[in-house]
C-alpha positions as CSV (number, residue, x, y, z in Angstrom):
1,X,-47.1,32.4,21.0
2,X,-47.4,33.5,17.8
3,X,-44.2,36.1,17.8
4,X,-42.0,32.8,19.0
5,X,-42.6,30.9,16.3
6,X,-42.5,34.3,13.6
7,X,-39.1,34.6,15.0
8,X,-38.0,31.3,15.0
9,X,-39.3,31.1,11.2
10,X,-36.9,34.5,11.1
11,X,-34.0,32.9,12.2
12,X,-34.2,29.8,10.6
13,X,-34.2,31.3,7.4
14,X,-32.0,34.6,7.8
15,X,-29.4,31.9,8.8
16,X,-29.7,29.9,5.8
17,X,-26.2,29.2,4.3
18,X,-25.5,28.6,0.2
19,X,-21.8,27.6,-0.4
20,X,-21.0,27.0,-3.6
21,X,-17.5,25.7,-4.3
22,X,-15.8,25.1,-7.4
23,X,-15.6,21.6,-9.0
24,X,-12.3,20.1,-6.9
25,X,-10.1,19.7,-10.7
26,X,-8.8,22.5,-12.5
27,X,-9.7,21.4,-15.7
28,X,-13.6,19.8,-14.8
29,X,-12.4,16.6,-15.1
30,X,-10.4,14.9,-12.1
31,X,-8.7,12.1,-14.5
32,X,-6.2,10.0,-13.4
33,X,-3.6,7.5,-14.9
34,X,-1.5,4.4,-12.8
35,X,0.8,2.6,-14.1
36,X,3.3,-0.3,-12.9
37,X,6.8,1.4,-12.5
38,X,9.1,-0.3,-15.0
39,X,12.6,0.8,-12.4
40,X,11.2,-1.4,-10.0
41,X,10.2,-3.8,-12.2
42,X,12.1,-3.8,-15.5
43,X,10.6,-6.8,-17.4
44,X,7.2,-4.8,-17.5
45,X,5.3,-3.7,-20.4
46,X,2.0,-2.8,-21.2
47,X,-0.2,-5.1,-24.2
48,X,-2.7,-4.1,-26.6
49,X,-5.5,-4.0,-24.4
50,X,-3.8,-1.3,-21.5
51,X,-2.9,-4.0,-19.5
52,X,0.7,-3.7,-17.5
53,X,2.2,-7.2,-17.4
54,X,5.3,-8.0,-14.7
55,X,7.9,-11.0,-15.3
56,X,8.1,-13.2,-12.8
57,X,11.4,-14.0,-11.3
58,X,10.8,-15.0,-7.8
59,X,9.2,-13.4,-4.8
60,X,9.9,-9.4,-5.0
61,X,8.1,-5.9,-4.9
62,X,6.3,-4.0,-7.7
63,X,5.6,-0.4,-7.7
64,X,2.1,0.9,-9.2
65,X,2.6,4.8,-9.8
66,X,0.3,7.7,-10.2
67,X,-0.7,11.2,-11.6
68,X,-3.6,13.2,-10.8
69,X,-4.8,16.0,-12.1
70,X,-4.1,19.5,-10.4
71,X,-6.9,21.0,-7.6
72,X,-8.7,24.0,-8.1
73,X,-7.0,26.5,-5.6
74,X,-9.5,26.4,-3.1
75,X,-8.2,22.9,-2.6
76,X,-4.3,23.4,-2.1
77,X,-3.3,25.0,1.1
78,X,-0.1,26.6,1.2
79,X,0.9,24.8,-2.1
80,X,-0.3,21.0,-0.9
81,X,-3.1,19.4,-2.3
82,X,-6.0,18.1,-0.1
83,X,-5.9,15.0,-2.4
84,X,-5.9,10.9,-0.9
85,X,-4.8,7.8,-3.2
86,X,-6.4,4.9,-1.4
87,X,-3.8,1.3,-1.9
88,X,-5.5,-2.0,-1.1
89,X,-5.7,-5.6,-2.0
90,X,-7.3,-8.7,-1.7
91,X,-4.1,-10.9,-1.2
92,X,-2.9,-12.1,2.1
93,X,0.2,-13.8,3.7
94,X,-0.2,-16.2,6.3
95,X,3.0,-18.2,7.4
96,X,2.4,-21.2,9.1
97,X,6.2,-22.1,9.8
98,X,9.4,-20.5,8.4
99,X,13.1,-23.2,8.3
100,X,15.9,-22.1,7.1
101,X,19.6,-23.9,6.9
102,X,22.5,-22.0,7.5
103,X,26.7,-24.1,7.2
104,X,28.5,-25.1,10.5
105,X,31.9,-23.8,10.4
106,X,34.8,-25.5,13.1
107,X,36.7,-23.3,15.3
108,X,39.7,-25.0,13.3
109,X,38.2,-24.8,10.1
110,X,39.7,-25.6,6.9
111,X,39.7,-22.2,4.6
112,X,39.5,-22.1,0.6
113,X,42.2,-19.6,0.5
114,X,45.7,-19.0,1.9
115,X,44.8,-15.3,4.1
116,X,42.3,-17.1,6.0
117,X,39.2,-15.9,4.7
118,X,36.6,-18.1,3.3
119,X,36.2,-20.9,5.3
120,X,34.8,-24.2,4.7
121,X,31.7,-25.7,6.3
122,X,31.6,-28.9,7.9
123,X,27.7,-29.7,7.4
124,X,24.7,-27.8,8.2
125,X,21.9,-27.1,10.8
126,X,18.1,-26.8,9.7
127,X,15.8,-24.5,12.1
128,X,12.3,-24.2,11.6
129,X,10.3,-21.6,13.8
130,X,6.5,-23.4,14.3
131,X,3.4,-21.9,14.4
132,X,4.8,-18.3,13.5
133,X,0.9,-17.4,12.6
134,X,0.2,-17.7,16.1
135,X,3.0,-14.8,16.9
136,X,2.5,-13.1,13.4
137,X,-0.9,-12.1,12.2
138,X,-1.5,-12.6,8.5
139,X,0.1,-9.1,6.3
140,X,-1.8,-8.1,3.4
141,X,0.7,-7.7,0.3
142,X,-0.5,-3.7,0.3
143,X,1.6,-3.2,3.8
144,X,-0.9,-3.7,6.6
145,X,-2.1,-6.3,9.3
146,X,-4.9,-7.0,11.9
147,X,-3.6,-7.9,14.7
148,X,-5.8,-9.3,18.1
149,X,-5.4,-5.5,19.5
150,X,-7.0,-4.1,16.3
151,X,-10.2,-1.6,17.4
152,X,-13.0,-2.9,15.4
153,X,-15.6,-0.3,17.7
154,X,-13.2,3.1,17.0
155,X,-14.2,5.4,14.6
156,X,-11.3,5.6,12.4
157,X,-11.6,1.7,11.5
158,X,-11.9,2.0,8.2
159,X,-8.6,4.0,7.4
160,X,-7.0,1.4,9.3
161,X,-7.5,-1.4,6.1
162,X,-5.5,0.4,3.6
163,X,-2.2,2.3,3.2
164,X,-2.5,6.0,1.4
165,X,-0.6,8.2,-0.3
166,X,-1.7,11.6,0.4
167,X,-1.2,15.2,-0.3
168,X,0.3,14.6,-3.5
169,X,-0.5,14.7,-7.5
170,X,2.1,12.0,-7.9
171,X,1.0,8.9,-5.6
172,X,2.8,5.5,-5.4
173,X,2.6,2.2,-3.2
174,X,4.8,-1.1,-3.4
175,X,3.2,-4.2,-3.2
176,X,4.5,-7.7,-2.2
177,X,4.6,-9.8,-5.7
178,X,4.8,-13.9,-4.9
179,X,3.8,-16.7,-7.4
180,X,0.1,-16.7,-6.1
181,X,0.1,-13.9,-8.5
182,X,0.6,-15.6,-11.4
183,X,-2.0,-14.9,-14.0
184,X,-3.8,-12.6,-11.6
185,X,-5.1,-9.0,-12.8
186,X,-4.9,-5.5,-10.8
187,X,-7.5,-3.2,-11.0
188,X,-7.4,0.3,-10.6
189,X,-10.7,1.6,-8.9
């Protein structure tokens, strides 16, 4: 009994394993900087206290950008970096019913121009599609949705609740910008 248990103590500690990586950022640090991307958006700018403001002019996107700093080279694999920028937000759409109205045009129409090409409407016709949430599960502005088939017991749940931008030192996401937003402040986490 007593040699079992020497050589178990043996093995236990002959297999003992130290791995000592470098810190994952080149230069110690791992800083980062996001910004809002003013092509996107061209009436942004930035105030006195760092904070990115975007004019609004009516439902549109907005691009937040990113730069990381480089990995160490134990961290790149064949010149990609094993790097993940994790997009999410707390805003959701729901849509209870969309209408729209779209002209009526006659099969003898009269035209605003003498070739025959813009003719001119007779009236209009309003439809409106009910209970679209039913059909259309709430979209959160960041690009995803749960839907009724969503697995809530799987093991990759969690990456399922936010949209990524991976492999890269340069990340960036569009989110949806509506007038809910108004006033509203984006943090970076």
């Amino acid at each position: 009994m007593k040699k079992i248990g020497f050589i178990l103590f043996l093995i236990f500690v002959g297999c003992k394993d130290e791995i000592s990586s470098p810190y994952p950022c080149r230069d110690g640090m791992c800083n980062m900087g996001f910004w809002i991307d003013p092509v996107v958006s061209p009436n942004t700018y930035e105030d006195q206290n760092g904070y990115h403001h975007i004019t609004y002019w009516g439902p549109n996107y907005f691009t937040v950008k990113g730069e990381l700093d480089d990995l160490n080279d134990e961290y790149v694999v064949n010149g990609v970096p094993l790097v993940d920028t994790i997009f999410d937000s707390n805003y959701w759409i729901w849509i209870d019913n969309l209408t729209f109205t779209v002209p009526v045009y006659s099969v003898f129409s009269w035209f605003y121009d003498s070739i025959f090409n813009n003719p001119i409407p007779i009236g209009n016709i309003t439809y409106t599609l009910d209970e679209i949430l039913s059909q259309q599960p709430p979209l959160n502005i960041s690009g995803y949705q749960i839907n009724p088939n969503t697995c809530w017991d799987c093991p990759y749940v969690s990456t399922l609740f936010d949209t990524h931008s991976t492999y890269t030192y340069r990340p960036q996401h569009s989110f949806y910008l509506d007038d809910r937003m108004i006033g509203d402040t984006l943090s970076v986490l």
